[in-house]
Structures are given as C-alpha cells and as structure tokens.
PyMOL Python script that loads the backbone (N, CA, C, O; Angstrom):
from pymol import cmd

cmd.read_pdbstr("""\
ATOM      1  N   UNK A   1      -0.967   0.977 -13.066  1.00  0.00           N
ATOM      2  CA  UNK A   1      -0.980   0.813 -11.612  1.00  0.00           C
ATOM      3  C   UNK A   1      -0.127   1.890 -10.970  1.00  0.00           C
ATOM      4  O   UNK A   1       0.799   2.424 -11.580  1.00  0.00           O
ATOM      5  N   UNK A   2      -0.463   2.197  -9.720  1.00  0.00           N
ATOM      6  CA  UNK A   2      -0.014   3.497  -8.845  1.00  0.00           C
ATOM      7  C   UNK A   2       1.288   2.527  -8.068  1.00  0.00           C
ATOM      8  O   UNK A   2       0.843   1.380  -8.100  1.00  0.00           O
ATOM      9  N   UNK A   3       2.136   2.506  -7.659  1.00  0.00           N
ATOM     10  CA  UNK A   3       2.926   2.783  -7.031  1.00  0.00           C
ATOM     11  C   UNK A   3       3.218   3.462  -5.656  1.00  0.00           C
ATOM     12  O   UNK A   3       3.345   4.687  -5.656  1.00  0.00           O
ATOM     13  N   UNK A   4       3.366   2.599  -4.189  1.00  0.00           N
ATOM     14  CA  UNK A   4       3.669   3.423  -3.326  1.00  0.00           C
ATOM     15  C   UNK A   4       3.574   3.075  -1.833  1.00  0.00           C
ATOM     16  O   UNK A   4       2.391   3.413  -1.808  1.00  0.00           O
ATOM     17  N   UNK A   5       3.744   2.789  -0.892  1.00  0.00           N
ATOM     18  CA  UNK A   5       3.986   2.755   0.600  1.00  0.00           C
ATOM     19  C   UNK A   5       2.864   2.709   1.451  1.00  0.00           C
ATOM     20  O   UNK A   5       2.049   3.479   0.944  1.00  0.00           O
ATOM     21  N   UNK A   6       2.322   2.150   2.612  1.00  0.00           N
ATOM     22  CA  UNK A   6       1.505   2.000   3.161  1.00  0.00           C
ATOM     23  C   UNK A   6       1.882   2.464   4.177  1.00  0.00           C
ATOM     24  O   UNK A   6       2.916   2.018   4.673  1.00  0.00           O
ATOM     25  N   UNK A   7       1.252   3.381   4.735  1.00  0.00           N
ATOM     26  CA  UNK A   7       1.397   4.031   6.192  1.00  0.00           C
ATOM     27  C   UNK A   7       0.068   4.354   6.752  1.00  0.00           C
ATOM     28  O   UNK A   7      -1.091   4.402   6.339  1.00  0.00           O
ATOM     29  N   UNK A   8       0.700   4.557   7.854  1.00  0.00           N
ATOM     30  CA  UNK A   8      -0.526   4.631   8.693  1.00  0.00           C
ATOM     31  C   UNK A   8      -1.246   3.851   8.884  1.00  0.00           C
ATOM     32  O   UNK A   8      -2.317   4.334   9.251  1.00  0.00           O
ATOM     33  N   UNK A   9      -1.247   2.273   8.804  1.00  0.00           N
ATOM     34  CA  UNK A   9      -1.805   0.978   9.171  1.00  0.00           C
ATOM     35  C   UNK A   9      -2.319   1.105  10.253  1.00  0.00           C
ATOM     36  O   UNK A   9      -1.512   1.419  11.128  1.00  0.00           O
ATOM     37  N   UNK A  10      -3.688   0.955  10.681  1.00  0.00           N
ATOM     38  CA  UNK A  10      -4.203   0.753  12.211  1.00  0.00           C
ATOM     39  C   UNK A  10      -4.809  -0.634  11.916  1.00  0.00           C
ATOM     40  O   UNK A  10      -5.705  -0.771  11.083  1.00  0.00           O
ATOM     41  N   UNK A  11      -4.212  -1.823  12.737  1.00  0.00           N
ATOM     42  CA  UNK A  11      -4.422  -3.085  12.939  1.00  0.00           C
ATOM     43  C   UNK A  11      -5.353  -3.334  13.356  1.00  0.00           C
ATOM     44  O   UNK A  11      -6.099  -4.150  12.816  1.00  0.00           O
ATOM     45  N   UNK A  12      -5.640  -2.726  14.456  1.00  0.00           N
ATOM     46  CA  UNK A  12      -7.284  -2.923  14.807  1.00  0.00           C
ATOM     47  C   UNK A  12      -7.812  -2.324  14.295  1.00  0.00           C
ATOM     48  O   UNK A  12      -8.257  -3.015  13.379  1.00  0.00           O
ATOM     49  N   UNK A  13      -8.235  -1.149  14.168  1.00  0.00           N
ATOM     50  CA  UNK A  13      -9.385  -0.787  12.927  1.00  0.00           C
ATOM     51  C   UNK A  13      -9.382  -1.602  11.499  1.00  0.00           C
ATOM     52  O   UNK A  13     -10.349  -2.089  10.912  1.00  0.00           O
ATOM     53  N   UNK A  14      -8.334  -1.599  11.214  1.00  0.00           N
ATOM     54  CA  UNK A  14      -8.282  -3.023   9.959  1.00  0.00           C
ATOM     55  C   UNK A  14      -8.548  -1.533   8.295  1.00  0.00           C
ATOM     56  O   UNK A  14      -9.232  -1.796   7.305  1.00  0.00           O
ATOM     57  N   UNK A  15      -7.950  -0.427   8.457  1.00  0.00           N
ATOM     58  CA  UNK A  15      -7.710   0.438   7.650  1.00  0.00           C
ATOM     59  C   UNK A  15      -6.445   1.175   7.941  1.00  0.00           C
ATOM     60  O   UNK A  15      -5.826   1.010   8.992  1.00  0.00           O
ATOM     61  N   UNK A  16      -5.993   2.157   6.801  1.00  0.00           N
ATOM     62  CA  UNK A  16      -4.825   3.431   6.463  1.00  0.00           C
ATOM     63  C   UNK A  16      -4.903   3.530   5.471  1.00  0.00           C
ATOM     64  O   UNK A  16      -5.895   3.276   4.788  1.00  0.00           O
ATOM     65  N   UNK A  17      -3.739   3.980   5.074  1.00  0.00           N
ATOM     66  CA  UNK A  17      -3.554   5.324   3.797  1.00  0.00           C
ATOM     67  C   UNK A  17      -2.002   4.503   3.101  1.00  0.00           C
ATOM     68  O   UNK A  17      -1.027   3.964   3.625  1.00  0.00           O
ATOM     69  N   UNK A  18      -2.338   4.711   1.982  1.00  0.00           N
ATOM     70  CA  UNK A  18      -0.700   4.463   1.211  1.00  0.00           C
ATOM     71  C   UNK A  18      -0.097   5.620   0.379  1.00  0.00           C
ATOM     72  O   UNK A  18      -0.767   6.070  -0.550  1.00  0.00           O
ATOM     73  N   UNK A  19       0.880   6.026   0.598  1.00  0.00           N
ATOM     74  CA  UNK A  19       1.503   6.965   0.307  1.00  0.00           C
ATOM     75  C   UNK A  19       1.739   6.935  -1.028  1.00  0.00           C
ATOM     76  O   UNK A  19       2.185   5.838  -1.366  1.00  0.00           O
ATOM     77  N   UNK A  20       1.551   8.110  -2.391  1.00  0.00           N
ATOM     78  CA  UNK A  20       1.987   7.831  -3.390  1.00  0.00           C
ATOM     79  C   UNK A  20       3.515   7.999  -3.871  1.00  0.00           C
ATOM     80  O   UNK A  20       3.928   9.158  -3.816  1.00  0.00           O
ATOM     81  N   UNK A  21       4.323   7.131  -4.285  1.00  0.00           N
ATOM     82  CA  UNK A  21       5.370   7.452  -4.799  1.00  0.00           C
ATOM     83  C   UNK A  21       5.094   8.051  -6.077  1.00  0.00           C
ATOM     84  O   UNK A  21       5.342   9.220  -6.375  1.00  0.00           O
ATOM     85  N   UNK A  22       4.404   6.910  -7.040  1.00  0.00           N
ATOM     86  CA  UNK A  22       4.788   7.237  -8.348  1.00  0.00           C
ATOM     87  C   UNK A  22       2.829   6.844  -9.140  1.00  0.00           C
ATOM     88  O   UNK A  22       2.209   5.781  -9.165  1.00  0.00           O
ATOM     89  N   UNK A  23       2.471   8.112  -9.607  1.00  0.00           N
ATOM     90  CA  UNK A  23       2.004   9.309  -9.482  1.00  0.00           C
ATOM     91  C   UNK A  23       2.273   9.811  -8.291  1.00  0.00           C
ATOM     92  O   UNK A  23       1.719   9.278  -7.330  1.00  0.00           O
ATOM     93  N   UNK A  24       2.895  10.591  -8.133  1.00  0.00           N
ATOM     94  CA  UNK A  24       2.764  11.800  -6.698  1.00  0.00           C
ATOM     95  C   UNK A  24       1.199  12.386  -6.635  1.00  0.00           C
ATOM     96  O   UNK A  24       0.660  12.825  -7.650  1.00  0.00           O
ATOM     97  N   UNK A  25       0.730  12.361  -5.731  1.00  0.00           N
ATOM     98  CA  UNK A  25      -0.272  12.786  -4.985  1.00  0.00           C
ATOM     99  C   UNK A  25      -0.386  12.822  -3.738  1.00  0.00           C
ATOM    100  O   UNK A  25       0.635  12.624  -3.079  1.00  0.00           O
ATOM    101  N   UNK A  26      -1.982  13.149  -2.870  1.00  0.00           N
ATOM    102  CA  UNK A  26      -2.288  12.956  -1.526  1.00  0.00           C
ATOM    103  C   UNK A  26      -2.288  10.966  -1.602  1.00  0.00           C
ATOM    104  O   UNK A  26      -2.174  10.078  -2.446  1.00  0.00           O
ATOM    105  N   UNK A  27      -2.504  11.125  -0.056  1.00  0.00           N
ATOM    106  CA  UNK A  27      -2.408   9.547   0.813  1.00  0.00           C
ATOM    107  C   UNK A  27      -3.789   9.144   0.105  1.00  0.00           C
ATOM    108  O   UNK A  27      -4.599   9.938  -0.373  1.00  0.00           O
ATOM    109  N   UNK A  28      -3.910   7.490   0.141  1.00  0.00           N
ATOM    110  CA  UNK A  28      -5.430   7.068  -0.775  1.00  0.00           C
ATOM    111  C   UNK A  28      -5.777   6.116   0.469  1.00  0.00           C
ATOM    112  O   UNK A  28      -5.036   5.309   1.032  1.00  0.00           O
ATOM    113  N   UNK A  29      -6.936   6.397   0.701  1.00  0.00           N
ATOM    114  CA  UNK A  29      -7.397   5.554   1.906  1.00  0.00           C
ATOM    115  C   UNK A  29      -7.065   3.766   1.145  1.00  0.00           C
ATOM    116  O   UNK A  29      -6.986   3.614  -0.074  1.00  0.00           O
ATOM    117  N   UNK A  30      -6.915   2.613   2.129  1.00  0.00           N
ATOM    118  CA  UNK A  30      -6.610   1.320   1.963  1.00  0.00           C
ATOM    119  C   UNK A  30      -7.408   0.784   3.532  1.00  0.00           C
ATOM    120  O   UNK A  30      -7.121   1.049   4.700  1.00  0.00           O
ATOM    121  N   UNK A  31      -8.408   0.008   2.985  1.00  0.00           N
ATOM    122  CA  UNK A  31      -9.096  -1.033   3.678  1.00  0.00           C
ATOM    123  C   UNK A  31      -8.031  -2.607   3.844  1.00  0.00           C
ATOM    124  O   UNK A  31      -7.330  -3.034   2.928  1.00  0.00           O
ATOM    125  N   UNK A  32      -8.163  -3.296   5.315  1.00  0.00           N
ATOM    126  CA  UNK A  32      -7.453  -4.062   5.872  1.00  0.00           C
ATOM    127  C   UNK A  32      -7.579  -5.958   4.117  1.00  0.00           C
ATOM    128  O   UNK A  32      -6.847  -6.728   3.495  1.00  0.00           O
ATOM    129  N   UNK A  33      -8.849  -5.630   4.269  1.00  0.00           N
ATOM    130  CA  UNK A  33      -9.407  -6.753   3.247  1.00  0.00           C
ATOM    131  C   UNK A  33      -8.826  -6.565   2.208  1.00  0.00           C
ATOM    132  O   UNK A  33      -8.424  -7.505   1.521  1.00  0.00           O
ATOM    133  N   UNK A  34      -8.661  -5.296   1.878  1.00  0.00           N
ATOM    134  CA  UNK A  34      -7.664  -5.181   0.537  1.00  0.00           C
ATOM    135  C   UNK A  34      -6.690  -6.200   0.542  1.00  0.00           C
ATOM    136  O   UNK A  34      -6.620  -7.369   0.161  1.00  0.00           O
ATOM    137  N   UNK A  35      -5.931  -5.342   1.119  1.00  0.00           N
ATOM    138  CA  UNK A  35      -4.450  -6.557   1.690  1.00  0.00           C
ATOM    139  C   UNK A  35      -4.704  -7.666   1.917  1.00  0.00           C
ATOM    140  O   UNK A  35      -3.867  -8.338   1.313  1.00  0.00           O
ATOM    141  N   UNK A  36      -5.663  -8.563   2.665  1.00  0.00           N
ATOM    142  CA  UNK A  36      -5.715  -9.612   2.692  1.00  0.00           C
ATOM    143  C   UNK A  36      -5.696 -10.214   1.436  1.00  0.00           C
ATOM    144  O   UNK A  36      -4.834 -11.074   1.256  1.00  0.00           O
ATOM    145  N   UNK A  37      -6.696  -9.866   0.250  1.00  0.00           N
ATOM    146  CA  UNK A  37      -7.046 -10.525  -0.293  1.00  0.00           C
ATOM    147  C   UNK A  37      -6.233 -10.770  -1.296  1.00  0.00           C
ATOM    148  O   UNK A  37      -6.369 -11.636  -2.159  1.00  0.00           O
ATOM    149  N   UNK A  38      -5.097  -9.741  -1.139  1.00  0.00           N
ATOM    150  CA  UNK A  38      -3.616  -9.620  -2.265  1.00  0.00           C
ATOM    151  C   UNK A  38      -2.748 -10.405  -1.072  1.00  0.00           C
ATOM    152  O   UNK A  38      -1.626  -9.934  -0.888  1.00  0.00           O
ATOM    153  N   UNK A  39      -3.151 -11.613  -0.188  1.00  0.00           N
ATOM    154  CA  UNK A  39      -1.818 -12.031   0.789  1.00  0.00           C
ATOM    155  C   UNK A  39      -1.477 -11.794   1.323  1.00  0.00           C
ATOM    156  O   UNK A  39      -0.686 -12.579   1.845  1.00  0.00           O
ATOM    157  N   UNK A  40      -1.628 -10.205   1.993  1.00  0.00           N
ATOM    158  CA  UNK A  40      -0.796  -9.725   2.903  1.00  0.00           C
ATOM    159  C   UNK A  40      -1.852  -9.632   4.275  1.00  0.00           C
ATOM    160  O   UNK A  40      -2.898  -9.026   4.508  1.00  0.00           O
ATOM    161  N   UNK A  41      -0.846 -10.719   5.151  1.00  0.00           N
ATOM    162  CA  UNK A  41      -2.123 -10.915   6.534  1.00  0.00           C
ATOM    163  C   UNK A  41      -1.508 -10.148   7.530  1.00  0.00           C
ATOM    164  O   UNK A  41      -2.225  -9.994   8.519  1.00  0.00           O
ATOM    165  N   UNK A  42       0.023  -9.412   7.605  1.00  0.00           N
ATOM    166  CA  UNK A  42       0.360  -8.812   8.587  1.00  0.00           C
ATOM    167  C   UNK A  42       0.846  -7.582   8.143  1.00  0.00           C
ATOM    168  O   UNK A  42       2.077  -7.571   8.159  1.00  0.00           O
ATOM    169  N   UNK A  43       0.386  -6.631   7.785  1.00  0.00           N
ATOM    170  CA  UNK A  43       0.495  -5.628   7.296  1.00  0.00           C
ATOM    171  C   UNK A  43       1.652  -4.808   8.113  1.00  0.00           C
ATOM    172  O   UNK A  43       1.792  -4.712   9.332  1.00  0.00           O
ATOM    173  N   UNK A  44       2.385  -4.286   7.128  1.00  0.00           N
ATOM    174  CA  UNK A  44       3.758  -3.345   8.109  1.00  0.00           C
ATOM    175  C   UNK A  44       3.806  -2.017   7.416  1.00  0.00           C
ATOM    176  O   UNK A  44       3.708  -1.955   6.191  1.00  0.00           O
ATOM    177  N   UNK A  45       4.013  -0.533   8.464  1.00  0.00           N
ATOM    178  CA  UNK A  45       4.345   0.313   7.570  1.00  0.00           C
ATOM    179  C   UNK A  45       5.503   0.223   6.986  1.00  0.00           C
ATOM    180  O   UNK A  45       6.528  -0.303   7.419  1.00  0.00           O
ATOM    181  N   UNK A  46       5.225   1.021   5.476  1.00  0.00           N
ATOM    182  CA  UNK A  46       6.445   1.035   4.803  1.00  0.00           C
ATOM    183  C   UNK A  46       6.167  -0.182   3.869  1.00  0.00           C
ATOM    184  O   UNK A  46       7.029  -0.039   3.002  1.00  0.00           O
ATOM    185  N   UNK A  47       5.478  -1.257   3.566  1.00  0.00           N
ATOM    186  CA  UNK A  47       5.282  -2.445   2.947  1.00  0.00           C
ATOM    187  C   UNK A  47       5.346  -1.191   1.321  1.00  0.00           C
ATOM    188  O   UNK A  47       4.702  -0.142   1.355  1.00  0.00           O
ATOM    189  N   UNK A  48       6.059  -1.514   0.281  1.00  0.00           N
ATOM    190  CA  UNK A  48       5.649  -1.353  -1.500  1.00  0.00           C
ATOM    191  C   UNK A  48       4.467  -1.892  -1.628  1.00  0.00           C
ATOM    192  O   UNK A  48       4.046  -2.925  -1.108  1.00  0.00           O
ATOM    193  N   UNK A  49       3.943  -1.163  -2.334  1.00  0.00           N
ATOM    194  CA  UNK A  49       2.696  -2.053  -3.053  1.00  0.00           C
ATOM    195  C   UNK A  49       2.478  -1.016  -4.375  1.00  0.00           C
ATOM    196  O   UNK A  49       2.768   0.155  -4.622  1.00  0.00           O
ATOM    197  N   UNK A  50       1.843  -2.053  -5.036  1.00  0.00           N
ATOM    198  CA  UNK A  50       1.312  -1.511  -6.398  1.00  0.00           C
ATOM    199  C   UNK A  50      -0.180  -1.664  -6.550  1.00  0.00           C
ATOM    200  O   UNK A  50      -0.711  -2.738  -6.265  1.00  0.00           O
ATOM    201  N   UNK A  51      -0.926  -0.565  -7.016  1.00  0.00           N
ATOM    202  CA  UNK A  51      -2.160  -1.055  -6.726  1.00  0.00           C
ATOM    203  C   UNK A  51      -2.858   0.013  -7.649  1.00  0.00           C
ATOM    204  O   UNK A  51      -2.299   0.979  -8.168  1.00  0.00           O
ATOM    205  N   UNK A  52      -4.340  -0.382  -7.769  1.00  0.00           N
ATOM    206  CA  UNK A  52      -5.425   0.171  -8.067  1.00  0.00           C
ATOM    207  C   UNK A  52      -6.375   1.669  -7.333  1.00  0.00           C
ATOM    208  O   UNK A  52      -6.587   1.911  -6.145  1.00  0.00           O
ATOM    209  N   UNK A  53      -6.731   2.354  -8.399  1.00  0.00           N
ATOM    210  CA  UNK A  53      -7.041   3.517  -7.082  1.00  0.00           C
ATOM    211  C   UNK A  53      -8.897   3.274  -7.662  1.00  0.00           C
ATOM    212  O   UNK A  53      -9.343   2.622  -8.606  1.00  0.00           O
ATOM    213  N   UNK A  54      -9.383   3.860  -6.932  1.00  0.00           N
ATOM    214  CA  UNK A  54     -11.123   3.540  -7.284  1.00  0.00           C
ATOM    215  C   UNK A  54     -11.239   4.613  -6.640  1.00  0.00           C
ATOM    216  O   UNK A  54     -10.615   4.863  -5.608  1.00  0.00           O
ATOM    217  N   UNK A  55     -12.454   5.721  -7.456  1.00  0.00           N
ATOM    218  CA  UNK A  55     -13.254   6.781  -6.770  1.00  0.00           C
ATOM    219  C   UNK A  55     -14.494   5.812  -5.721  1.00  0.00           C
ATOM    220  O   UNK A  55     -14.955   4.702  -5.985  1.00  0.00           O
ATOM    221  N   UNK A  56     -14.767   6.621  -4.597  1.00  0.00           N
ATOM    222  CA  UNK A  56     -15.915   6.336  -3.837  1.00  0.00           C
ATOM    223  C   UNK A  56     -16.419   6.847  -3.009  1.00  0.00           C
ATOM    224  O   UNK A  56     -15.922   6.654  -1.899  1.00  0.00           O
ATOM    225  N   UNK A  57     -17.812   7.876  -3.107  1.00  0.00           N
ATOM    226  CA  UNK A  57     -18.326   8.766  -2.785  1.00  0.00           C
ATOM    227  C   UNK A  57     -17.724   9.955  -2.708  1.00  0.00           C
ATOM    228  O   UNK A  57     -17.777  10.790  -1.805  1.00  0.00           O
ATOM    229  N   UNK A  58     -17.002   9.971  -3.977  1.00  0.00           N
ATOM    230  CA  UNK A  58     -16.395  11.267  -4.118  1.00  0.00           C
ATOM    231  C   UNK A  58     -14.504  11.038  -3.634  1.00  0.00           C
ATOM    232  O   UNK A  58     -13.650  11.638  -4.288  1.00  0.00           O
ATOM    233  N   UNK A  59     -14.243  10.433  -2.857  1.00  0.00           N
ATOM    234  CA  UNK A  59     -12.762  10.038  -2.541  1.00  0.00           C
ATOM    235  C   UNK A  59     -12.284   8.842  -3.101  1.00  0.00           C
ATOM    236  O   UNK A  59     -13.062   7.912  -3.317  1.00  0.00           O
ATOM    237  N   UNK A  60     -10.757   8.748  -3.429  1.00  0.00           N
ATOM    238  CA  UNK A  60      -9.863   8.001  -3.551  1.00  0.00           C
ATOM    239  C   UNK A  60      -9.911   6.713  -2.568  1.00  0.00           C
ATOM    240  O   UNK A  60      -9.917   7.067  -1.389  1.00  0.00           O
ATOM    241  N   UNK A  61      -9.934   5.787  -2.690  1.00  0.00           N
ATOM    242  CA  UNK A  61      -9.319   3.883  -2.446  1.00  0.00           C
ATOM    243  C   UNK A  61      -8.715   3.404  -3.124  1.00  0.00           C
ATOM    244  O   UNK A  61      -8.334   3.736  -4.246  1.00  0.00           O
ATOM    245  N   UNK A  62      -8.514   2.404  -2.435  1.00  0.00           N
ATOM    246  CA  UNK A  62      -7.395   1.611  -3.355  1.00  0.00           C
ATOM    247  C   UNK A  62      -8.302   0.418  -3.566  1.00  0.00           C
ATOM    248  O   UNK A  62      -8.881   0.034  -2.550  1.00  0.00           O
ATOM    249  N   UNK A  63      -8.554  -0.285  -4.761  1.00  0.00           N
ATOM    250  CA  UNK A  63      -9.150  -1.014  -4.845  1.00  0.00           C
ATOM    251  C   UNK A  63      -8.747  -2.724  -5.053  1.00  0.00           C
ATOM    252  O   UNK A  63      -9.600  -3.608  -5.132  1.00  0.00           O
ATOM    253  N   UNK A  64      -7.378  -2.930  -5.115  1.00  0.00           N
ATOM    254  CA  UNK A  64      -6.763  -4.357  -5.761  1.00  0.00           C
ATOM    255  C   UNK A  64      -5.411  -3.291  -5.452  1.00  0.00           C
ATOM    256  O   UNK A  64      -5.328  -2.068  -5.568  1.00  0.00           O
ATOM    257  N   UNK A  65      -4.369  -4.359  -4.995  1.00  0.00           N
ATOM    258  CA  UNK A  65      -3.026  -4.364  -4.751  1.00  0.00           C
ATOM    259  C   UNK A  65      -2.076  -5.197  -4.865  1.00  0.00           C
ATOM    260  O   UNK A  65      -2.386  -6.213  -5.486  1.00  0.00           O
ATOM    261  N   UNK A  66      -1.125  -5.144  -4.526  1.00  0.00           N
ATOM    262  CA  UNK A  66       0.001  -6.505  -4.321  1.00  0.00           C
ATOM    263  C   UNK A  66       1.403  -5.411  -4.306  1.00  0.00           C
ATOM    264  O   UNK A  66       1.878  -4.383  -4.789  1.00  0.00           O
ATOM    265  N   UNK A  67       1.653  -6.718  -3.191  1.00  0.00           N
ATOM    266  CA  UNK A  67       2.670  -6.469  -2.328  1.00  0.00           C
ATOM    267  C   UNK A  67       4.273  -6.674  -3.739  1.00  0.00           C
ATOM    268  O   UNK A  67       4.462  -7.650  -4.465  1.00  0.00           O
ATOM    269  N   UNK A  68       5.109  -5.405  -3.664  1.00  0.00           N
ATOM    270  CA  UNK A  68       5.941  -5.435  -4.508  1.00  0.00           C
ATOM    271  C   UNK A  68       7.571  -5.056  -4.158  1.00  0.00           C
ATOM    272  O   UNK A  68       7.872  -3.873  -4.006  1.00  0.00           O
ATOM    273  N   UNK A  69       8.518  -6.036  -4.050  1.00  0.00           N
ATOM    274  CA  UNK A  69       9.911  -5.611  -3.709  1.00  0.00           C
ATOM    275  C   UNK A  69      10.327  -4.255  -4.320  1.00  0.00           C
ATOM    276  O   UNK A  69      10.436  -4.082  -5.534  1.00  0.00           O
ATOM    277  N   UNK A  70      10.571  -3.216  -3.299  1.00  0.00           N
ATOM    278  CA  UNK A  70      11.371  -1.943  -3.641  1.00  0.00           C
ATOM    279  C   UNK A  70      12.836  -2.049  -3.742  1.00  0.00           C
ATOM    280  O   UNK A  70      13.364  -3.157  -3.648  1.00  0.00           O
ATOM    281  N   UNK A  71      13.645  -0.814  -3.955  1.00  0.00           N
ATOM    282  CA  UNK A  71      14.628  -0.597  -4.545  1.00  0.00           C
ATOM    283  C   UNK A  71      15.284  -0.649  -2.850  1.00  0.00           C
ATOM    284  O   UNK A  71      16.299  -1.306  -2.623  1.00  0.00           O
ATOM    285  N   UNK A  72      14.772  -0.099  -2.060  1.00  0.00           N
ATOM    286  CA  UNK A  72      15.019   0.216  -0.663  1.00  0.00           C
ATOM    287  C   UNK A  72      15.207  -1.409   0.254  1.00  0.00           C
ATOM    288  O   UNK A  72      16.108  -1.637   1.062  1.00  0.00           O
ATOM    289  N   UNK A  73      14.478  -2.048  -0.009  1.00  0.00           N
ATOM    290  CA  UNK A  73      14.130  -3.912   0.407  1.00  0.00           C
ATOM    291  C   UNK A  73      15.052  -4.354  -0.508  1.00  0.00           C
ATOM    292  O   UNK A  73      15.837  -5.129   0.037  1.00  0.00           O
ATOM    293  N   UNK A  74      15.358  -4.130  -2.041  1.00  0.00           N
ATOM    294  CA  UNK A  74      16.715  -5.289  -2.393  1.00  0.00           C
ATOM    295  C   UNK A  74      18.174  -4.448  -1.772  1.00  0.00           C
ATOM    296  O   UNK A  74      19.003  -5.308  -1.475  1.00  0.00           O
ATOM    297  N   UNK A  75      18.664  -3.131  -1.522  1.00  0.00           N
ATOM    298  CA  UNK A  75      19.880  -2.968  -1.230  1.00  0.00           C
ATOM    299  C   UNK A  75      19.761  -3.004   0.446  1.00  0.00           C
ATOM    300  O   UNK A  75      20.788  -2.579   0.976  1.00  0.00           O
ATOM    301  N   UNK A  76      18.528  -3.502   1.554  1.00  0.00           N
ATOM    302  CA  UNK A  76      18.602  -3.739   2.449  1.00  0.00           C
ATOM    303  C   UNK A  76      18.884  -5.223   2.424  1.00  0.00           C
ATOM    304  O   UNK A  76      19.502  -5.565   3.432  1.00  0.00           O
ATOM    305  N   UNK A  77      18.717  -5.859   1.887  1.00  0.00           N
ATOM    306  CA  UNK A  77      18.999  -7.338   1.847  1.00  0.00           C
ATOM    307  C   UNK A  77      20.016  -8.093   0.922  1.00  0.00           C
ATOM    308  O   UNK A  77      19.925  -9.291   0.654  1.00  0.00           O
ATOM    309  N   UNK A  78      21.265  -7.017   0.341  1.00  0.00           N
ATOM    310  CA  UNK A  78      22.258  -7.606  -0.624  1.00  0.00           C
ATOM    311  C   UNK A  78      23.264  -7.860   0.212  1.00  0.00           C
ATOM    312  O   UNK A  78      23.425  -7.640   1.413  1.00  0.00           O
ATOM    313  N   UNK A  79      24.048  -8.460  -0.784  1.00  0.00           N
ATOM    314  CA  UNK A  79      25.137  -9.229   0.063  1.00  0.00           C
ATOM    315  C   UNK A  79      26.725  -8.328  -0.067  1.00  0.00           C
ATOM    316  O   UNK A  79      27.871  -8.734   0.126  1.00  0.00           O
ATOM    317  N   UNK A  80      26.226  -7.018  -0.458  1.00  0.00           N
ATOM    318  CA  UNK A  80      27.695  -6.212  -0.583  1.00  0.00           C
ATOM    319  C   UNK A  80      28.234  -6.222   0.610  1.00  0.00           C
ATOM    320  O   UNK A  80      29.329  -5.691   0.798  1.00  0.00           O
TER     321      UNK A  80
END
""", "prot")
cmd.dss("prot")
cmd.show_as("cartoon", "prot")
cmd.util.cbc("prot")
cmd.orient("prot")
C-alpha cells in the first residue's frame, strides 16, 4: 500500500488528488466514493491515508483506502 495525504478535495465535485509520501511520486487522482466507502464522509485536506493505486485509461487512481493516524496527528494530540 502507498502512503500519503489528500489534497485538493473539492466537496462538491465529490473528487482530488492525494499526495504521495511514501512511494514519492506525482498526485493520484481520488474519487469522493472512494472515501466513503473506507468511512470517511467528511473529507479534510491533509487527512493520511493508505491506499491502493489502479491504472485507468492510461492514469493513476486510487482504488481502496483507509484513513490512517500520522506521525504529524499523534505529536498534535500528545499530552507533552
């Protein structure tokens, strides 16, 4: 699984792009249903996710995801 950040969320269009951390690469297009169907009904930029990439018609998607605590989300929320 790829590793990496969701940006560029457009709520009403109900698509964006997730950024790769880990493989480094270009942005992979992400459909709104994706996310739903991994739980996530309010999508935020910046959300971790781990996910699946799928060729289609020649480009990158993401095909299956889930929403995953980063390193950035546990030292924003410790109790030091």
């Amino acid at each position: 699984m790829a590793i990496g950040r969701l940006v560029r969320f457009n709520t009403e269009r109900g698509f964006g792009f997730v950024e790769l951390d880990y493989p480094p690469g270009a942005d992979v297009f992400i459909h709104g249903v994706v996310l739903r169907r991994a739980g996530i009904v309010a999508p935020k930029n910046g959300q971790a996710l781990a996910f699946e990439v799928d060729d289609y018609n020649g480009k990158q998607r993401v095909k299956s995801c889930e929403a995953i605590k980063s390193y950035a989300d546990s030292a924003a929320t410790s109790d030091d």
